[in-house]
Steps between C-alpha positions, in 0.01 A plus 500: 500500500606653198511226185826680293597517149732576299703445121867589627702349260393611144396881621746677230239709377244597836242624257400155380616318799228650714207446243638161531470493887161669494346255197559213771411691796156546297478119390550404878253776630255284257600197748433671793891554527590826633830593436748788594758568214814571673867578349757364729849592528626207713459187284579229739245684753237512255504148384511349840222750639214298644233722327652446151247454259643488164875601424742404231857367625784355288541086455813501696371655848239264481703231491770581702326719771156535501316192677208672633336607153317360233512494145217662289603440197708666192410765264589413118689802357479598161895605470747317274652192703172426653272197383227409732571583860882472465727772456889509418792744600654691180898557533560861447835688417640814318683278232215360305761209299632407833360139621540395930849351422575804440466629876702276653734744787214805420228645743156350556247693648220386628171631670505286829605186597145380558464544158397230247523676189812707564714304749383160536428463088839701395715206756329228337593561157850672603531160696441289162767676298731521741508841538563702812527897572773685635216715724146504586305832541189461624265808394175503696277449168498421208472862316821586677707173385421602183639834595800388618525340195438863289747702686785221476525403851395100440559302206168265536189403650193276465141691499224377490345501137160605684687808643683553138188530357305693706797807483500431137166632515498775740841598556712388168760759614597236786599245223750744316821355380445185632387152307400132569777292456397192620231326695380242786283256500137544574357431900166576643450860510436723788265371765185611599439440909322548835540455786508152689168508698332608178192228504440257198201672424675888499745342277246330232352860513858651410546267263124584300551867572876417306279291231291818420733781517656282197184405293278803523524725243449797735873433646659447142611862473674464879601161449689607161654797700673277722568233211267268678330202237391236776526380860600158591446312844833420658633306835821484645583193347563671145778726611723187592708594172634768703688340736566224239685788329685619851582161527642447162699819534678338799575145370653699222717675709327838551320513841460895456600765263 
């Protein structure tokens, strides 16, 4: 059996992604965890594999669709629009004086429809002001809404300020042209999970290993590559805001984008 790990969702710059992997694939090792770093291209495969160790999903599949894992915990980000373990979505846009009223009849695009920060975040506040789009593009990722957004061919999208950040630092070209104009509130960010049949005692070990990789200074420098400042415990309980804010969306008349 082959315990599997992987950081999918923050791996903008590989570099400092895989020190990341391999800092915690140490810290377990120390456990008596052995763990095979792995970089998967189906998402949905990887976070329902039976052999998944440690992976890194978005609030909304694990809410919506993924019953058979467990949450780790959350990773506090040291980006602008995070406090604590939450994060927020920033509204980007070409016209940097332009506010979402503005966008009523454009084109959205969004990363996925699974997605918290650019789909399900971007319908809640759309939903509030009584805005709606005249079309929905949905990109694949959030590097190529923003994109879409460069070379004229949407009009808006939600990223994740995480995300923002991270290109900020690595690949500023990506942000080119474009501004915040707006923002969402802040949710739980990105979960930390394993699999289902992961025993209590594996998963106080993840949690320590988690603990360290945040508190010893012989992670800071990796930690501070990936804009890590702490780790907090999390269960499925705190991601109920997310399908409050599905829910919301549809009582206010917006069931989907």
């Amino acid at each position: 059996m082959t315990n599997r790990l992987a950081l999918p969702m923050y791996a903008i710059h590989p570099p400092a992604t895989r020190a990341l992997i391999q800092a915690i694939k140490t810290l377990l090792a120390r456990r008596g965890i052995e763990a095979q770093p792995v970089w998967p291209d189906d998402l949905q495969a990887h976070w329902q594999d039976a052999h998944l160790l440690l992976s890194q999903t978005c609030g909304y599949p694990l809410v919506t669709r993924l019953t058979a894992v467990h949450p780790v915990g959350t990773f506090h980000y040291r980006a602008p629009g995070c406090s604590g373990r939450d994060y927020r979505s920033w509204l980007v846009a070409r016209d940097e004086q332009a506010t979402l009223a503005d966008f009523t009849d454009q084109r959205a695009v969004a990363n996925s429809l699974d997605s918290h920060s650019g789909y399900n975040a971007l319908r809640f506040v759309a939903a509030r002001q009584g805005v709606t789009f005249s079309q929905l593009i949905l990109s694949g990722g959030h590097r190529r809404s923003l994109a879409a957004l460069q070379q004229g061919d949407a009009d808006i999208a939600a990223i994740d300020c995480v995300s923002w950040a991270l290109l900020a630092r690595y690949e500023p070209e990506a942000l080119d042209g474009l501004h915040i104009i707006g923002e969402t509130p802040r949710a739980p960010g990105l979960p930390l999970i394993t699999a289902a049949s992961t025993s209590s005692t594996r998963l106080a070990h993840l949690r320590l290993a988690l603990h360290q990789l945040v508190q010893e200074t012989a992670w800071r420098g990796v930690c501070n590559d990936n804009l890590i400042g702490g780790f907090s415990p999390a269960e499925r309980d705190d991601y109920q805001i997310v399908l409050d804010w599905e829910h919301d969306a549809a009582a206010q008349g917006l069931p989907r984008l």
